[in-house]
KEKE-3310 file (N, C-alpha, C; in steps of 0.2 Angstrom, whole numbers, plus 5000, padded with zeros to 4 digits):
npx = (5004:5003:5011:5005:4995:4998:4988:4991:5006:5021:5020:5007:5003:4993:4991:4998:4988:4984:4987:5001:5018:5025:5035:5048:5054:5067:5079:5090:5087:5077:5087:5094:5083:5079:5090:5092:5080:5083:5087:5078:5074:5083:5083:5085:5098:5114:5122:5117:5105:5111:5117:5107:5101:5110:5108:5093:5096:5105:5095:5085:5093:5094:5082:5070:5059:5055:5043:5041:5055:5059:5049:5054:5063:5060:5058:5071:5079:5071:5073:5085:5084:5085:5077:5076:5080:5070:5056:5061:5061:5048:5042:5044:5039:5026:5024:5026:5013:5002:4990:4988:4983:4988:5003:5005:5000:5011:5020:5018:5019:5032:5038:5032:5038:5050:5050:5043:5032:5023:5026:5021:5007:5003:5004:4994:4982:4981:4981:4968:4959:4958:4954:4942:4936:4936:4929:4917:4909:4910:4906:4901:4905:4916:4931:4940:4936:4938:4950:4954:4945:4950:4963:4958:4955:4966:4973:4965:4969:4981:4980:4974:4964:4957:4943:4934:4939:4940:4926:4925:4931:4925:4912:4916:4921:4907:4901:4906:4902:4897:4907:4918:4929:4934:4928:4937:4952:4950:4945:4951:4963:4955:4952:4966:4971:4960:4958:4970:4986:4993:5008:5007:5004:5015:5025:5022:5021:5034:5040:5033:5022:5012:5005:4992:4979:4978:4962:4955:4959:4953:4941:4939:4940:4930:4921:4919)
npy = (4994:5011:5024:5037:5050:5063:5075:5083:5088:5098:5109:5112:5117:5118:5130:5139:5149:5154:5169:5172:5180:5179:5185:5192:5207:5213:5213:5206:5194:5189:5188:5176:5167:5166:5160:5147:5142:5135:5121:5113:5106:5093:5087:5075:5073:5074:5086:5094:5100:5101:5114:5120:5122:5128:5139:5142:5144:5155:5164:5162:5166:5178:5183:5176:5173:5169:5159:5155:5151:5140:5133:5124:5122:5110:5102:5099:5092:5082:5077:5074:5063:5069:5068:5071:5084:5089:5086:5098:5109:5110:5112:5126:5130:5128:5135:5148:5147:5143:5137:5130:5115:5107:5108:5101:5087:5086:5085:5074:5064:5064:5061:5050:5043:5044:5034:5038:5034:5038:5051:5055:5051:5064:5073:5068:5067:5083:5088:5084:5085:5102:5101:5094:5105:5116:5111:5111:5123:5125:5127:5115:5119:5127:5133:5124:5114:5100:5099:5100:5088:5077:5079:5075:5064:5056:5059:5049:5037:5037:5038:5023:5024:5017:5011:5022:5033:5028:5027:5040:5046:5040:5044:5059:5058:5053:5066:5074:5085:5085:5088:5088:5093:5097:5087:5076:5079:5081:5070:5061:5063:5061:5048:5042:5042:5032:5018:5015:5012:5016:5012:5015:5026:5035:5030:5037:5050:5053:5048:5056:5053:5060:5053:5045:5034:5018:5012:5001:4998:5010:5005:4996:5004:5011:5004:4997)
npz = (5000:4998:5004:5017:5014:5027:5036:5045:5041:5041:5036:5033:5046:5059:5067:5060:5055:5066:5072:5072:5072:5057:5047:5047:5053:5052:5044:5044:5050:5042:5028:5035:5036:5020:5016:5019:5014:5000:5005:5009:5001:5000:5009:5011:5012:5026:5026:5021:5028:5041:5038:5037:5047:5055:5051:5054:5067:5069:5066:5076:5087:5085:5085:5095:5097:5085:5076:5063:5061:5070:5068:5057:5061:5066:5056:5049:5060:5061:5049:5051:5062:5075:5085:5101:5100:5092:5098:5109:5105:5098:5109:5113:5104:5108:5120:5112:5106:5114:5112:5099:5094:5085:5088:5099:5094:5084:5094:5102:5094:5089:5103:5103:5092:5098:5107:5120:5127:5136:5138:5125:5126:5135:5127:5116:5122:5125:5114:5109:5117:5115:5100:5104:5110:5100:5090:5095:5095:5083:5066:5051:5039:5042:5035:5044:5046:5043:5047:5057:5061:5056:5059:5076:5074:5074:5082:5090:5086:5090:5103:5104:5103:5089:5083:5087:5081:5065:5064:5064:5052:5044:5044:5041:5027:5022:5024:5015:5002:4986:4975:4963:4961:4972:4981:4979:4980:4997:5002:4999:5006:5019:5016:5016:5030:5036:5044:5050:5058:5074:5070:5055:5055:5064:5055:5043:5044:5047:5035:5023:5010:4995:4987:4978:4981:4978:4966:4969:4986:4990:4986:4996:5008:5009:5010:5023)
capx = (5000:5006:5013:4998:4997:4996:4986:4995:5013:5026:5018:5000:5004:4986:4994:4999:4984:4984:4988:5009:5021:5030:5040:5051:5055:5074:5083:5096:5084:5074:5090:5096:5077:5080:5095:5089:5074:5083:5090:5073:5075:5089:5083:5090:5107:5113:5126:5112:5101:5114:5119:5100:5097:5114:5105:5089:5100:5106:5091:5083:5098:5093:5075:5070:5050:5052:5039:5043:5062:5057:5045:5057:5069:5060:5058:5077:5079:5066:5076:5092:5081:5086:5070:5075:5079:5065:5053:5062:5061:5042:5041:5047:5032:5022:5027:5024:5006:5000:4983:4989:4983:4995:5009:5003:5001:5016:5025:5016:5021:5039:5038:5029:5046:5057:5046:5043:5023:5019:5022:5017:5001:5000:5001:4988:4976:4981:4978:4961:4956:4961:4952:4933:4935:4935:4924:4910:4907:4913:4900:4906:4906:4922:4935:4946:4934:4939:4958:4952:4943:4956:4969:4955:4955:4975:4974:4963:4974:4988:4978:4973:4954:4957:4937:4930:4943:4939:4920:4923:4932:4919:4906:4917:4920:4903:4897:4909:4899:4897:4908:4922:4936:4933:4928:4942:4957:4949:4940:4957:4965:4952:4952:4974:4969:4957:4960:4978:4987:4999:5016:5007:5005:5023:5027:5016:5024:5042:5041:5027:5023:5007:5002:4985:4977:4976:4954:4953:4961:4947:4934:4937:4941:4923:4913:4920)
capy = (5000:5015:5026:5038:5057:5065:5082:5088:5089:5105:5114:5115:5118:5123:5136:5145:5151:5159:5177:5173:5184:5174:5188:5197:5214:5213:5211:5200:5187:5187:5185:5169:5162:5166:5155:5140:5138:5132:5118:5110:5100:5088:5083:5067:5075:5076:5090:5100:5099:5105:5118:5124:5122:5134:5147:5145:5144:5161:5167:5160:5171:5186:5183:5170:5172:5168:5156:5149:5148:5135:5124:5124:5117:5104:5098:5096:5090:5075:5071:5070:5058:5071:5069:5074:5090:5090:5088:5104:5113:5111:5114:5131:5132:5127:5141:5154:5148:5137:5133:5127:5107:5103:5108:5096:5082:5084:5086:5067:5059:5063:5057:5040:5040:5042:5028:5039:5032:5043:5058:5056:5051:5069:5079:5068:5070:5090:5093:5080:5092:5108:5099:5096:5112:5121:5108:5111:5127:5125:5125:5109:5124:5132:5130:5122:5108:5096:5097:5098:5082:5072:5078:5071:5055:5055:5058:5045:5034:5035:5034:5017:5022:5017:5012:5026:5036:5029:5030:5049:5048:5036:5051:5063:5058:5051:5072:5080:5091:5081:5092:5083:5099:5101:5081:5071:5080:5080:5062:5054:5064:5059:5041:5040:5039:5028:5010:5018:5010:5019:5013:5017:5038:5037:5031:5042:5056:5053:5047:5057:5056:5063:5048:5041:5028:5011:5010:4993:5002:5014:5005:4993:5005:5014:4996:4995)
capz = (5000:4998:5011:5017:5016:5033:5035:5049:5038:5045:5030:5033:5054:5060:5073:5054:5053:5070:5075:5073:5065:5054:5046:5051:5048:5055:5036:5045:5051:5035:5024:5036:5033:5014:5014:5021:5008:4993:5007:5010:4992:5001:5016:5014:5014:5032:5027:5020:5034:5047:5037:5036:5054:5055:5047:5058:5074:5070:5065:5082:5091:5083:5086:5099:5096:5076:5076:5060:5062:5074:5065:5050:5062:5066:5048:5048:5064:5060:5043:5054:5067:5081:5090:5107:5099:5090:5105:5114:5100:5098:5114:5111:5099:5111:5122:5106:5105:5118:5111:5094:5094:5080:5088:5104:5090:5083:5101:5103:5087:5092:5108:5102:5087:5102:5111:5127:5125:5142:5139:5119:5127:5137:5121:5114:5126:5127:5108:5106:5122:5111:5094:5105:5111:5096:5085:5098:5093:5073:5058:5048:5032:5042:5030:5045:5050:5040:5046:5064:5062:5053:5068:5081:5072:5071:5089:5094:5085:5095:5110:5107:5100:5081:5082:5084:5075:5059:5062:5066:5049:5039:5043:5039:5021:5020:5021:5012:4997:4980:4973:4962:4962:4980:4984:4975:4987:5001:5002:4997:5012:5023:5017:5016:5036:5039:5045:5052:5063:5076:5065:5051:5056:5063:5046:5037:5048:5047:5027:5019:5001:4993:4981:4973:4982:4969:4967:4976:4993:4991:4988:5001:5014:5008:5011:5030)
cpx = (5004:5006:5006:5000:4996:4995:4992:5005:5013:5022:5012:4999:4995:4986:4997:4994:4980:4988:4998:5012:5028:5037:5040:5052:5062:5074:5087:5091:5082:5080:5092:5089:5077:5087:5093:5083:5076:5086:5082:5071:5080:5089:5083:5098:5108:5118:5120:5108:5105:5117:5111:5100:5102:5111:5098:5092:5103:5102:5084:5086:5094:5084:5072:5063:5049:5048:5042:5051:5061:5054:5048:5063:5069:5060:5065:5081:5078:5070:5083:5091:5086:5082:5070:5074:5075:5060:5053:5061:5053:5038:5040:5041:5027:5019:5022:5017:5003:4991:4982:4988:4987:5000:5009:5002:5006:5021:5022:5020:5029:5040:5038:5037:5051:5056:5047:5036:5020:5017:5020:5008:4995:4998:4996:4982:4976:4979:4971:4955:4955:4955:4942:4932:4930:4930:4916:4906:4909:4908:4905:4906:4913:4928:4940:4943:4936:4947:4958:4950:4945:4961:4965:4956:4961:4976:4973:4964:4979:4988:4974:4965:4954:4948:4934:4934:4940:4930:4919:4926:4928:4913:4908:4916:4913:4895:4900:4905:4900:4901:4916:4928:4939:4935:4935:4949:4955:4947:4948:4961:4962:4954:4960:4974:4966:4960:4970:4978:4993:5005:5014:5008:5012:5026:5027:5021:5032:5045:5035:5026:5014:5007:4995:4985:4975:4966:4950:4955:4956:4941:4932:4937:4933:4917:4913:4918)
cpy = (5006:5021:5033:5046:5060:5073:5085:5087:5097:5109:5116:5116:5122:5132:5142:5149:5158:5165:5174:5177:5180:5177:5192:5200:5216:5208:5204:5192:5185:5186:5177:5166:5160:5158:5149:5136:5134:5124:5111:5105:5093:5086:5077:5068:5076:5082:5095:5102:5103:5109:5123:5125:5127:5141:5149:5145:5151:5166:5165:5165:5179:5186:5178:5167:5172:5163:5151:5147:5141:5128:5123:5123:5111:5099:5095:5092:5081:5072:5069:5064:5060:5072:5072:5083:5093:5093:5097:5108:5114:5113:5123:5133:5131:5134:5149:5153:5141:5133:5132:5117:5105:5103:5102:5088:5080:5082:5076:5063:5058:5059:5049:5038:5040:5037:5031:5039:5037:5050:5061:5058:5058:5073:5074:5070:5078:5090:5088:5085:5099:5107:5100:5101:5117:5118:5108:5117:5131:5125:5121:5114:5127:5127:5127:5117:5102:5094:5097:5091:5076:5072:5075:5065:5055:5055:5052:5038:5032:5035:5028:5018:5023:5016:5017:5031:5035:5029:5037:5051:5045:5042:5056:5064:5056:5060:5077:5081:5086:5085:5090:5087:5097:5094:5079:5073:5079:5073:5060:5060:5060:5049:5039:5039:5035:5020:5011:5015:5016:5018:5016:5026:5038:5036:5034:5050:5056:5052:5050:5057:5056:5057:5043:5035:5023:5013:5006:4996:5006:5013:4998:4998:5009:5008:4996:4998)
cpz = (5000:5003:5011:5015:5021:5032:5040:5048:5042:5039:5030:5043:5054:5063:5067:5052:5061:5069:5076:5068:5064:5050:5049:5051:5050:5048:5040:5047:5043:5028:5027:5035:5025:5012:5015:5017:5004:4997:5007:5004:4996:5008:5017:5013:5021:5034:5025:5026:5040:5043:5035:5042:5058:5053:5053:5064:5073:5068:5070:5088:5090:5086:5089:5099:5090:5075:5069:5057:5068:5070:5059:5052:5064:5060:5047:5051:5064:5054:5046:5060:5073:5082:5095:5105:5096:5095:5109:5108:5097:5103:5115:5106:5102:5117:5119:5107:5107:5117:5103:5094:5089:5082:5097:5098:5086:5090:5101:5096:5088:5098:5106:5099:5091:5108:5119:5123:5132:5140:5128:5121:5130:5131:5117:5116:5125:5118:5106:5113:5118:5105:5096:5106:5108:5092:5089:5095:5083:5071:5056:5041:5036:5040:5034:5047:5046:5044:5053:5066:5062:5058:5075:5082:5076:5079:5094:5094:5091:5101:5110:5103:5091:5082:5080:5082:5067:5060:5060:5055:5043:5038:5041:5033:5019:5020:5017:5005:4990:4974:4968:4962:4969:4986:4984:4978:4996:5004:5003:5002:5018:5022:5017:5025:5040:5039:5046:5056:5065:5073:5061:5051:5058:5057:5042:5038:5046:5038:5022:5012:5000:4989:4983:4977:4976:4974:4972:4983:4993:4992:4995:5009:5015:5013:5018:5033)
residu = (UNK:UNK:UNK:UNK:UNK:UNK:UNK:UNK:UNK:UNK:UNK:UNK:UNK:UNK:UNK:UNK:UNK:UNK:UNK:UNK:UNK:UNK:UNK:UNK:UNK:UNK:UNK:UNK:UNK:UNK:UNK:UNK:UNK:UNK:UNK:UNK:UNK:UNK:UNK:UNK:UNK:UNK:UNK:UNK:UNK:UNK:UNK:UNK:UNK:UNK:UNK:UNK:UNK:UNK:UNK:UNK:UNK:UNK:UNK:UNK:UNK:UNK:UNK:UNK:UNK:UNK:UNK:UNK:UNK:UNK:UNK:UNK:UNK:UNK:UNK:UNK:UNK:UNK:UNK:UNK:UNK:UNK:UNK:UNK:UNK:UNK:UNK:UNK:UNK:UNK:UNK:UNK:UNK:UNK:UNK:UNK:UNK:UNK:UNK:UNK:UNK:UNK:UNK:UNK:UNK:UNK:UNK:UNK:UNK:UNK:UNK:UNK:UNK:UNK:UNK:UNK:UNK:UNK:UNK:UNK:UNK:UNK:UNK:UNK:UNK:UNK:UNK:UNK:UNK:UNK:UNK:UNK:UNK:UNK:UNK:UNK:UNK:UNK:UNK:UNK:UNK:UNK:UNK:UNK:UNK:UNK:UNK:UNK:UNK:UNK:UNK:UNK:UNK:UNK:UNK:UNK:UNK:UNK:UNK:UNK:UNK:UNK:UNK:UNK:UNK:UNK:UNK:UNK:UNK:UNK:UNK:UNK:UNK:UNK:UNK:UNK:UNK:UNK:UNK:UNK:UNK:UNK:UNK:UNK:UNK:UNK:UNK:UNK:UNK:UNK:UNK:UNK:UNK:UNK:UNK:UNK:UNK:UNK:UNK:UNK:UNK:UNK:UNK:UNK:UNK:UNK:UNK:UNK:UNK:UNK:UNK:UNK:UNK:UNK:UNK:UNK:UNK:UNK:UNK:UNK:UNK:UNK:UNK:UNK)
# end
């Protein structure tokens, strides 16, 4: 099968859509973040990678509340399989915007890939807490419910309740809008998750790739 897409990748961060200043208006940061972009291509290099994570570490100095100088060091951190410092380093963004549930989801995902299952399991609990919060009081028309929902699942995964995980995500797709622009991405998000097991997310997480579910895999995980 092919490996899955996970919504909550370092690129679609939920907590990006909060109230963070992401740029900086200090030139000298904003050229050491310029530098580091063209690196992001070669994150299977491990010279590339700690020569990007040099540029955000001086541009973390300069500015210690850069928000995405941080979550663009976990991205290199995680292809170097420094998790611990990954972990603190999330931390740190957790700090920045403590009621971002992505970044309490990611903070578990690492955890579980550096097999501490304990304190994975607090930032579970802390961002499926953070996710009913806000979906109590959501329209399922706001343009974040969907990525809300998907992360509840993902949660409730890794806490042991795949069950009602993939129900929450059988209903999800079984209301999304008949809409075939709109459908056809979303669906096949939604269904790249379902019937997941806990290795498969940390897989999913630590090797992501964006590919087409084969038919037969869709239409059986549709039947179940």
């Amino acid at each position: 099968m092919p490996k899955l897409f996970i919504i909550f990748l370092f690129a679609a961060l939920y907590s990006c859509g909060q109230e963070v200043k992401k740029s900086e208006s200090d030139p000298n940061v904003a050229r050491l973040m310029n530098q580091f972009v063209p690196l992001v291509s070669f994150l299977d290099n491990p010279d590339s990678c700690r020569k990007a994570l040099s540029f955000l570490d001086s541009a973390t100095t300069l500015n210690n509340k850069c928000f995405s100088c941080y979550q663009n060091k976990i991205m290199f951190l995680n292809a170097l399989k420094e998790h611990k410092k990954a972990i603190l380093t999330n931390d740190t963004l957790i700090m920045l915007v403590p009621g971002a549930h992505d970044l309490y989801l990611t903070g578990g995902i690492l955890c579980e890939i550096n097999k501490d299952t304990i304190s994975a399991a607090r930032y579970f609990q802390k961002s499926l807490v953070i996710c009913n919060t806000v979906l109590d009081t959501m329209s399922k028309t706001h343009r974040d419910y969907v990525m809300l929902v998907t992360n509840k699942a993902v949660n409730l995964v890794m806490l042991d309740e795949r069950a009602q995980a993939n129900k929450i995500l059988k209903d999800l797709y079984d209301s999304q809008p008949d809409d075939p622009e709109y459908a056809d991405l979303i669906k096949k998000e939604i269904l790249s998750l379902m019937n997941k097991s806990k290795a498969d997310l940390r897989e999913g997480w630590m090797n992501p790739k964006k590919e087409m579910m084969e038919p037969e895999v869709v239409e059986q995980i549709i039947s179940n």
